[in-house]
PLY file of the C-alpha trace (Angstrom):
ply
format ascii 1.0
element vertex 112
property float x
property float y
property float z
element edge 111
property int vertex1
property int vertex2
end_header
85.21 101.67 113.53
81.61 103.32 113.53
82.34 107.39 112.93
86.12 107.38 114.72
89.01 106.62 113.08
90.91 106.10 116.17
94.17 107.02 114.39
96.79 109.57 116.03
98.92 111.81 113.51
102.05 109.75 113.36
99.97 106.42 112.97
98.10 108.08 109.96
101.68 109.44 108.55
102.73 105.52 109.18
99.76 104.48 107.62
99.81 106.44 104.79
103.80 105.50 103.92
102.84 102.25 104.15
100.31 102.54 101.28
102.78 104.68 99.08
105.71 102.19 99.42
103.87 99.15 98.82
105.56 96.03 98.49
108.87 97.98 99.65
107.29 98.83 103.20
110.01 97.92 105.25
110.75 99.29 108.82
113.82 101.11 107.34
112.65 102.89 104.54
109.43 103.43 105.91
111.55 105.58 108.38
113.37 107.08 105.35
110.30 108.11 103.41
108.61 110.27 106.59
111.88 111.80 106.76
112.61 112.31 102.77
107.98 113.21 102.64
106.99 115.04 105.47
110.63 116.00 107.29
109.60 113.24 110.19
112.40 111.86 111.74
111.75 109.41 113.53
113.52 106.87 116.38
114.02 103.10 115.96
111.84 102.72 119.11
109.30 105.22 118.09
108.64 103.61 114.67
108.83 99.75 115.86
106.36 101.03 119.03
104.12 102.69 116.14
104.03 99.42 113.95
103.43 96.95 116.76
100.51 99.41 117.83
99.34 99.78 114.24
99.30 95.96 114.07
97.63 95.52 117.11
94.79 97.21 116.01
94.82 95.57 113.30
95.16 98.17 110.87
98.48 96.85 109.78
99.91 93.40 109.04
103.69 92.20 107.95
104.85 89.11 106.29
108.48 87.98 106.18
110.46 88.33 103.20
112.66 85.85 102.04
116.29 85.98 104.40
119.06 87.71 101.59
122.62 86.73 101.64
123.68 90.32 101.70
121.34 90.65 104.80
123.38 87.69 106.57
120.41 85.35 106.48
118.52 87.95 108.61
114.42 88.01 108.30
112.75 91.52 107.11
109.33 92.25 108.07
106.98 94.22 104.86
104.46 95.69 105.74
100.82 96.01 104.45
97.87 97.79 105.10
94.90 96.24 105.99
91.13 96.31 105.38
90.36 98.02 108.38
93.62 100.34 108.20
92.08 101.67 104.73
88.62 102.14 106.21
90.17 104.19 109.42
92.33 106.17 106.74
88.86 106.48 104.66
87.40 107.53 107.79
89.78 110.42 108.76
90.30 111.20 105.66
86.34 111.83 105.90
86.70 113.68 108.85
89.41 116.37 107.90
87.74 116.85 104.69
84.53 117.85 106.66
86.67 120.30 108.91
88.72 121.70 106.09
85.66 122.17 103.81
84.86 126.47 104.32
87.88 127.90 105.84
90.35 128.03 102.53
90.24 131.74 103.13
91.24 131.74 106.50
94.27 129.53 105.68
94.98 130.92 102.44
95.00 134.79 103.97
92.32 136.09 102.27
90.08 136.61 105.13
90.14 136.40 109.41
0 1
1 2
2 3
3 4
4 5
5 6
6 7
7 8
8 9
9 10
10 11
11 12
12 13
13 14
14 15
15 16
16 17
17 18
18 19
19 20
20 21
21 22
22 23
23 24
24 25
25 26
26 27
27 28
28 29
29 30
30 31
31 32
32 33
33 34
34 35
35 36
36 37
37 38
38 39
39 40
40 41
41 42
42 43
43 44
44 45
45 46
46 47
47 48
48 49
49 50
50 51
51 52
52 53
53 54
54 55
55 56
56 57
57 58
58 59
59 60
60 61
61 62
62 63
63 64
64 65
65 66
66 67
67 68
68 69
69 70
70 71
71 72
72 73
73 74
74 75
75 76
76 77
77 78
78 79
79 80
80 81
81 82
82 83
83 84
84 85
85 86
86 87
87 88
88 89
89 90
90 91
91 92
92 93
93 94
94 95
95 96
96 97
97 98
98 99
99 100
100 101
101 102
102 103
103 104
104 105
105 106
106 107
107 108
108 109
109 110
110 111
């Protein structure tokens, strides 16, 4: 991905509640956790749109977990990081870091 991440905001958020949910990455309470984390709500359309993008790229993969006879038989994607997902969060990670580094004043209130 050379020196660009080529994440947007909400794809990073995604990203990033991927990684913290781990094997309970599912479309719903990946929804639930930027909501419950970072007050993020966020549409059916706008998160399946951000997944399929996410995948795509292929920063993101999903396997099927086993059909549940309280889910009517019905097939649930997980999701899952992938190699190149955790080197374009490394890499804006990277980035911000670099921006943020010197201005703690300026945000805190202590100078500007």
């Amino acid at each position: 991905m050379g020196g660009r991440s080529g994440l947007g905001e909400f794809e990073q958020l995604v990203l990033l509640v991927v990684l913290r949910l781990g094997d309970e990455a599912f479309a719903p309470d990946i929804a639930a956790a930027l909501e419950r984390e970072v007050d993020r709500g966020v549409t059916r359309g706008a998160l399946y749109s951000t997944l399929n993008r996410l995948e795509s790229k292929g920063l993101l993969a999903w396997a099927p977990d086993p059909p549940h006879r309280e889910r009517a038989g019905h097939l649930r994607r997980r999701f899952e990081i992938t190699h190149e997902g955790l080197q374009a969060l490394r890499a804006r990670r990277s980035a911000l870091l670099t921006l943020w580094d010197g201005i703690e004043h300026v945000i805190d209130g202590d100078g500007g």
